[in-house]
C-alpha positions, 0 to 999 in steps of 0.5 A: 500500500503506498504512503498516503501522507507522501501522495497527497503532498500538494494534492486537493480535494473538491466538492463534487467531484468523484473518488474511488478509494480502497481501504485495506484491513489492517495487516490483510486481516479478514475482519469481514468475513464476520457477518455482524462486523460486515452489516456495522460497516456497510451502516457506516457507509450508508450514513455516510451519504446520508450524512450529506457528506458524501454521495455514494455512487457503489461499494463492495465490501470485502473480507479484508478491504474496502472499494468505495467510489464516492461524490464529495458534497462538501469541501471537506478533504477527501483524507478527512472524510476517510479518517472519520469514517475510519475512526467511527468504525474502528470504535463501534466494531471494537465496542461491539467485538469487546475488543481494542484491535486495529481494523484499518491499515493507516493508509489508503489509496484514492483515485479522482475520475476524471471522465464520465465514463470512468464513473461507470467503468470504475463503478463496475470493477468495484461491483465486480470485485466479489466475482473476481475473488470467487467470493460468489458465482454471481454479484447478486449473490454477494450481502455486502455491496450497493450501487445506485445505478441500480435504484 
């Protein structure tokens, strides 16, 4: 995973723009595969958007990392949004596992789509992540992803 802190050195966020981003569990840890801790994490990303912060466009959460493609609504940076979506995590699933373990690494990589048609390209690759690790044989199988174009 690349230094975040070195990547963003000069870089900016800006509301209304469209970021895929993948955030892996710490040390590759399969903390998904827990249904419970999948459901808690899944709530996040929906209040999220809820939350006026952002809007996401699709997701799939893994057993062991996050893809999100998201609409910045705010000027908020983008590195801040994922530290308190991060953060929030972290301490509900360490409320609800009785635990005071890591769940993220500290990084994360992000990508700013610059077409149209990157939106659906990306959006795509995203939804089809659990296909591709054989997780399920078809995405509608899998519990833990969401798209809007689907609405």
């Amino acid at each position: 995973m690349f230094d975040t802190n070195k990547r963003v050195k000069g870089r900016y966020s800006a509301s209304k723009h469209y970021y895929a981003i993948t955030i892996c569990c710490h040390n590759k840890k399969s903390t998904f595969k827990d249904f419970n801790s999948a459901c808690l994490v899944a709530r996040e990303i929906s209040f999220f958007t809820q939350n006026k912060s952002l809007q996401t466009i699709c997701y799939s959460l893994m057993p062991d990392h996050l893809h999100w493609l998201f609409q910045l609504q705010s000027n908020v940076h983008i590195s801040k949004v994922v530290g308190q979506f991060k953060s929030i995590t972290t301490v509900k699933l360490n409320r609800t596992l009785a635990s005071n373990q890591k769940i993220w690494q500290p990084n994360y990589y992000d990508h700013k789509l610059r077409y149209d048609d990157d939106l659906i390209n990306q959006a795509r690759y995203i939804v089809a992540n659990p296909l591709r690790a054989k997780l399920v044989q078809k995405v509608g199988d899998y519990p833990f992803w969401d798209c809007t174009y689907l609405d």
